[in-house]
SEGU-315738 format. One record per residue: residue in three letters; x, y, z of N, C-alpha, C in turn. Coordinates in steps of 0.001 Angstrom, whole numbers, plus 500000, padded with zeros to 6 digits. Last residue first. Layout:
<sites>
AlaXYZXYZXYZ ...
</sites>
This chain:
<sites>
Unk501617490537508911500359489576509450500693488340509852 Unk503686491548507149503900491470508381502546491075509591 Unk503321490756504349505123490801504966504688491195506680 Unk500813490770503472501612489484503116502812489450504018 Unk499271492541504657499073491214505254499877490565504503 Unk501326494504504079501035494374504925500447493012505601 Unk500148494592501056501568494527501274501761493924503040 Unk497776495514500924497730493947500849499391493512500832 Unk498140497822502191497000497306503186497242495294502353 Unk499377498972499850500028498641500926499317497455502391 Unk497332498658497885498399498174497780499123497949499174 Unk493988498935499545495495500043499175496169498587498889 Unk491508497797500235491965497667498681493576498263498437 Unk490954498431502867491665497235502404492264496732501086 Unk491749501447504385490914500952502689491896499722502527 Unk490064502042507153491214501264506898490873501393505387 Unk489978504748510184489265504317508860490421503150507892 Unk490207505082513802490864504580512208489965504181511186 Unk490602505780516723489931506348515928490486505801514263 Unk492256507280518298492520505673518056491361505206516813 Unk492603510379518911491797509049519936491854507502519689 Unk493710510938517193494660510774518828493825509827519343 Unk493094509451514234493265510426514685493927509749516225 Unk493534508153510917492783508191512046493787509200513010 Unk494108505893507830493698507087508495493103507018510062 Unk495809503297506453494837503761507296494784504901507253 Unk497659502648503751495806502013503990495386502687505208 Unk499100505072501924498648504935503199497832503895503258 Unk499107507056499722499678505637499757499565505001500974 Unk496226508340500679497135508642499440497820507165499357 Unk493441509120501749494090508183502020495326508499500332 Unk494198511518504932493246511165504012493939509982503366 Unk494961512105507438493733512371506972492985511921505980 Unk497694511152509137497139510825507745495390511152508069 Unk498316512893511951498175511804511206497260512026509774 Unk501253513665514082500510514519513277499742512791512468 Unk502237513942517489502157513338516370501295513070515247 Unk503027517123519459501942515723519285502257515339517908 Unk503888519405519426504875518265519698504177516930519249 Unk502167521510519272502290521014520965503105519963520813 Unk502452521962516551502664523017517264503113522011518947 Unk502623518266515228502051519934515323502896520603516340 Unk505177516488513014504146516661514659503428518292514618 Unk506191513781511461505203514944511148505004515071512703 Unk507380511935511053508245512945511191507378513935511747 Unk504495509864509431505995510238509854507154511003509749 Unk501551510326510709502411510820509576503942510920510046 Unk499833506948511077500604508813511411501972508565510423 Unk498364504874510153497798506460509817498722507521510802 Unk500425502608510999500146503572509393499738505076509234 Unk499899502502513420501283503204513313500966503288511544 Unk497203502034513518497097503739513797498884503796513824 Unk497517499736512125496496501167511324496736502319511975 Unk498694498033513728499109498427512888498577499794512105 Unk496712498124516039498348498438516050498539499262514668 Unk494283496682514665494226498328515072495551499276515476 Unk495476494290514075495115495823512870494927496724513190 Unk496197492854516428496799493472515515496848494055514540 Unk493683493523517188494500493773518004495682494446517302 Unk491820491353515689491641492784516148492582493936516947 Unk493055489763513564492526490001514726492923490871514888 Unk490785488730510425492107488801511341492031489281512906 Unk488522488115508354488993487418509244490417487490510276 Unk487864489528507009488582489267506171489146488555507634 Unk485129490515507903484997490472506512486385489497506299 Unk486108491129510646485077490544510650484989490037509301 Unk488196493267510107488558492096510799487611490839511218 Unk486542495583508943488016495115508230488046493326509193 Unk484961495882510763484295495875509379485426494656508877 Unk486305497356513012485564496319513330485204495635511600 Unk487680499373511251488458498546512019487618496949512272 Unk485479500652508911485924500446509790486873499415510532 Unk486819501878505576486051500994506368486718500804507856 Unk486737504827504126487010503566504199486302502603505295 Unk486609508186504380485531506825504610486382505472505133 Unk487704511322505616487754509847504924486981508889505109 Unk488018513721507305486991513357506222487262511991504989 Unk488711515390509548488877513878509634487451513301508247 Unk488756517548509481489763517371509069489990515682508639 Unk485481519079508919486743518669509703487631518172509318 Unk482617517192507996482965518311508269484616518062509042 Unk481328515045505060481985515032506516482827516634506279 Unk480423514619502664479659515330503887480191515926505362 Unk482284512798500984482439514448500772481298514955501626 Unk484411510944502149483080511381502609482580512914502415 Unk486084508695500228485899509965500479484532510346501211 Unk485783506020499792487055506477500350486945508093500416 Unk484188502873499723484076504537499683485643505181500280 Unk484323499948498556484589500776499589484619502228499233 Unk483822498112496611483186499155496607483424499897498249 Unk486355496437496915485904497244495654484580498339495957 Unk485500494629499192486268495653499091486242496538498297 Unk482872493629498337482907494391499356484058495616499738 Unk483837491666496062483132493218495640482953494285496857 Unk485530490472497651486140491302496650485342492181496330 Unk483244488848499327484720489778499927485335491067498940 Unk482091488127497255481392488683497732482629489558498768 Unk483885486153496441483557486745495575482569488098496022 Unk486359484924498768485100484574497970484998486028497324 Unk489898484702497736488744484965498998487402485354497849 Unk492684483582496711490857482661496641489883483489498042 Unk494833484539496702494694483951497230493329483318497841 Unk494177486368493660494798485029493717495002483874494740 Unk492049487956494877491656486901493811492772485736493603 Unk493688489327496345492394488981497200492096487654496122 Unk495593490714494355495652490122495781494758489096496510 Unk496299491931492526495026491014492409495552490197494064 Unk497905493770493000496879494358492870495673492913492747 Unk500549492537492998499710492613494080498237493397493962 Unk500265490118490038500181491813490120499886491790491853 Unk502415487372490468500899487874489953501050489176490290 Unk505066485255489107504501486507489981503198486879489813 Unk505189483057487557505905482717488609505196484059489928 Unk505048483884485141504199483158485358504554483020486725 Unk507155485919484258506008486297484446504994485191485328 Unk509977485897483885509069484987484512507847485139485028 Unk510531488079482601510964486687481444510007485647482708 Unk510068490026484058509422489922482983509321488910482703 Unk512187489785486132510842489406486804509822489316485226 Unk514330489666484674514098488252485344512512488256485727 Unk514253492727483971514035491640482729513290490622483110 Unk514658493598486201512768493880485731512883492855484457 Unk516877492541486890516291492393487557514591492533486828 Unk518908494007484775518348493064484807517403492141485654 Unk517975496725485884517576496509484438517748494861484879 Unk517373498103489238518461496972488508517862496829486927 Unk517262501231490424516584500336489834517728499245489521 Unk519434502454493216519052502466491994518149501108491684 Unk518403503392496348518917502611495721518222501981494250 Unk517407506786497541517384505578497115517979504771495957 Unk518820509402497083519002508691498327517512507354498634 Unk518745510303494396519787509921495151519697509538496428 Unk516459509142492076516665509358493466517629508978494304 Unk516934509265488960516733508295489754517011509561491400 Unk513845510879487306514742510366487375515271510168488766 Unk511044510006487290511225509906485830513235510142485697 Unk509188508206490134510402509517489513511004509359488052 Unk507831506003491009507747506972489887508674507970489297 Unk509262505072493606509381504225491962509179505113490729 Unk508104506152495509509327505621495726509918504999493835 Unk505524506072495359506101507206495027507514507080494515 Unk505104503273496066504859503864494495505309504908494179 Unk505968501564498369505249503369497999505760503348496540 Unk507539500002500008506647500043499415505919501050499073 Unk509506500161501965510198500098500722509069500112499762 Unk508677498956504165509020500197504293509406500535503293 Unk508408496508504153507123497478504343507387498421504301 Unk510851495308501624510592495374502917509411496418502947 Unk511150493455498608510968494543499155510735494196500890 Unk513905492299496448512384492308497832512463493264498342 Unk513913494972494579513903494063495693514251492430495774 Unk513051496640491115513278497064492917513279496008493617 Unk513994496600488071513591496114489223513908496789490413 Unk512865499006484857513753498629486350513000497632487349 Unk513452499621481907512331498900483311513442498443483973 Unk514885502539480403514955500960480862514053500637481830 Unk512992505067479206514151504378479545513840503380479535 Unk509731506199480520510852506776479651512224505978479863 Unk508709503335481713507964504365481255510009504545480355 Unk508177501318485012508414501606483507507769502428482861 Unk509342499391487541508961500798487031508980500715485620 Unk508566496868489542508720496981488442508686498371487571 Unk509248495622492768508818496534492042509189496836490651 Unk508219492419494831508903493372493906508231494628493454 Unk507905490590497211507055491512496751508562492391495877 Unk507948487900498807508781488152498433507662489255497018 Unk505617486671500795506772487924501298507542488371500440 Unk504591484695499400503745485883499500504819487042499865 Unk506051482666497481506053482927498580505870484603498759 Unk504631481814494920505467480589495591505483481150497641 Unk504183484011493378503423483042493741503842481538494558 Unk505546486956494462505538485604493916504849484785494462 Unk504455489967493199504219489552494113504627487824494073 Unk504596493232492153504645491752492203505027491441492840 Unk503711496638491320504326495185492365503774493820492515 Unk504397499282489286503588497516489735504513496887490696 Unk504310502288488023504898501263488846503896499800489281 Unk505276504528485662504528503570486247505039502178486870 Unk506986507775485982507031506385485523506438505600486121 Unk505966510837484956506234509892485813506185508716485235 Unk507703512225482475506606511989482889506893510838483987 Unk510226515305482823509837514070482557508488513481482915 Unk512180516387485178512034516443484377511391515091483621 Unk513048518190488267512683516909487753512017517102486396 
</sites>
């Protein structure tokens, strides 16, 4: 691979939360990606400086349409601010910790707890803790005894956590606001 990675954004339309794009740009043409599906969301998935044969090419006119209508999409990165959660929510998320450089072991991530996450941002409990511990494993991944291996730390991931059920969440990930738009 050759080249600097290419930067990625997802948008998001302001008309209807499910319909989440991807915009790459850097060396070449800006490319569109979608709609996207939850599974289609990773930034990794976009950066490559070139294209990935076993994903489906960028469209050029597609990143034009989403350019030329800018007003129509907001960044998913402003997530929390465009759909009006108070001001005290946003700095709560924003200052979430995401590293516990004290913690001993394998399980050394912060973020916020399960109980934290569904009390602050109002969802239920049932279905985030589902969802966080099929986020925090690693897929494909198993150890030595077969068991199913999980996210330690947080990269493109919103959860982490372990066998016991056990989950740290960072509500700020892109994906964590991908998630409550396409499958909450």
């Amino acid at each position: 691979m050759t080249g600097q990675l290419r930067r990625v954004r997802f948008l998001q339309s302001d008309e209807d939360r499910r319909q989440i794009f991807a915009v790459s740009t850097g060396e070449g043409a800006a490319l569109g990606f979608g709609p996207l599906s939850m599974d289609e969301i990773y930034a990794e998935r976009y950066e490559s400086p070139t294209p990935l044969p076993w994903f489906p090419p960028g469209d050029e006119a597609l990143a034009a349409t989403l350019t030329a209508r800018a007003g129509d999409f907001h960044d998913l990165a402003d997530y929390y601010r465009f759909y009006g959660y108070p001001p005290e929510v946003i700095s709560w998320i924003e200052a979430t910790e995401l590293v516990n450089p004290e913690a001993l072991g394998p399980y050394h991530e912060r973020g916020r707890t399960e109980a934290e996450v569904v009390e602050r941002l109002g969802l239920d409990r049932e279905r985030v803790h589902d969802a966080a511990m099929i986020e925090a494993l690693m897929p494909g991944a198993y150890d030595a005894e077969g068991e199913p291996m999980y996210h330690h730390g947080f990269t493109s991931n919103w959860a982490v956590g372990d066998p016991s059920g056990r989950v740290s969440i960072n509500p700020g990930a892109y994906r964590f606001k991908a998630w409550l738009s396409l499958e909450y």
